[in-house]
C-alpha positions in Angstrom: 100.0 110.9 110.1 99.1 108.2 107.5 99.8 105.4 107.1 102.6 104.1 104.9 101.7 103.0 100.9 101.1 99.4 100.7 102.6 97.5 97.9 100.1 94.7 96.3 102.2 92.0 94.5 100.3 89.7 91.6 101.0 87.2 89.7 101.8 87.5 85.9 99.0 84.4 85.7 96.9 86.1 88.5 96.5 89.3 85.6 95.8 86.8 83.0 93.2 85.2 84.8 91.5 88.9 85.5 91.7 88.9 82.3 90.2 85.7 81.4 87.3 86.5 83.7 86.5 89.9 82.4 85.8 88.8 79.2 84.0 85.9 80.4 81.7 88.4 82.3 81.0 90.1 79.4 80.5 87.3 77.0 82.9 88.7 74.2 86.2 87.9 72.8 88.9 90.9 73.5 89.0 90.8 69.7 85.2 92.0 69.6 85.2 94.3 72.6 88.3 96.1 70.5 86.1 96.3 67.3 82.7 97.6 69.0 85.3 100.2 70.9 86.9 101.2 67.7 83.3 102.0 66.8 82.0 103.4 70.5 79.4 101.2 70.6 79.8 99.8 74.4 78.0 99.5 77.3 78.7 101.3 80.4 80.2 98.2 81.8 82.1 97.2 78.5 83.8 100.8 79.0 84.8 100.1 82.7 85.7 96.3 81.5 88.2 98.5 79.4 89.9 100.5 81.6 90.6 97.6 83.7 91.8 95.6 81.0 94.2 98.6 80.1 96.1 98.4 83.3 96.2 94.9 83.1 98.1 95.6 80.1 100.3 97.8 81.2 100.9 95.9 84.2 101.6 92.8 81.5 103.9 95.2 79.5 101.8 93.4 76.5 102.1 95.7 74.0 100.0 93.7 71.6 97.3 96.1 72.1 96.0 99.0 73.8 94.1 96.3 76.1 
């Protein structure tokens, strides 16, 4: 039998301080990692920076953008 879902609780300031440090990794604003994405031009780890920083998003609600 396995083992029951486990429910991880964060902070809305925990998330924006992934955040923070996401972009700090990659050395961009989100404002240019949205530009060079609107044009495909990303690294490997600038795609996976974006997938992360879309469920960030969605766990923010923050409809400002698509991450």
């Amino acid at each position: 039998m396995a083992p029951p879902p486990v429910t991880i609780k964060v902070t809305r300031e925990e998330l924006e301080e992934r955040r923070r440090v996401i972009l700090e990794r990659l050395g961009i604003s989100i404002e240019t990692l949205r530009h060079r994405a609107s044009y495909e031009s990303l690294s490997g780890d600038e795609w996976e920076a974006i997938d992360e920083l879309r469920e960030i998003g969605f766990l923010l609600d923050d409809v400002t953008g698509d991450f």
